[in-house]
Residue, then its C-alpha position, 0 to 999 in steps of 0.5 A: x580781213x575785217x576791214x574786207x568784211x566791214x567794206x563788203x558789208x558797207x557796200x550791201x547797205x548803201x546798195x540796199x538804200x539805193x534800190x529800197x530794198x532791205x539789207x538782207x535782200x540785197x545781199x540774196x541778190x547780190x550773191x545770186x547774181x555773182x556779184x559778192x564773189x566779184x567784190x570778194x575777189x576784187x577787194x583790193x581794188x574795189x576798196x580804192x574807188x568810190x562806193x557810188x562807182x562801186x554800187x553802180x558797177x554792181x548793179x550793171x554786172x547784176x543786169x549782165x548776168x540777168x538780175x533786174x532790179 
């Protein structure tokens, strides 16, 4: 479980870097726009595939469900 947290949490910094918003922004976007539920369900494979692959596939599932950063 902790090693799913420190991943989640990693991905929401590297997230944040990229789009020059602060951690806990990008956390409330991520999370408004479903997209920690995904990682969440998801971990088991997410943790596989590269963090850059991962943030980006986030940011395209915001943009589908309306997010516009």
């Amino acid at each position: 479980m902790s090693d799913k947290i420190e991943y989640i949490v990693l991905l929401v910094a590297v997230f944040a870097a990229q789009f020059r918003v602060t951690e806990a922004e990008a956390f409330r976007y991520l999370s408004r726009y479903g997209a920690m539920d995904l990682c969440d369900k998801h971990y088991g494979i997410m943790h596989t595939l590269s963090v850059e692959e991962n943030i980006k596939t986030l940011h395209e599932y915001c943009q589908m469900k309306g997010g516009t950063l």
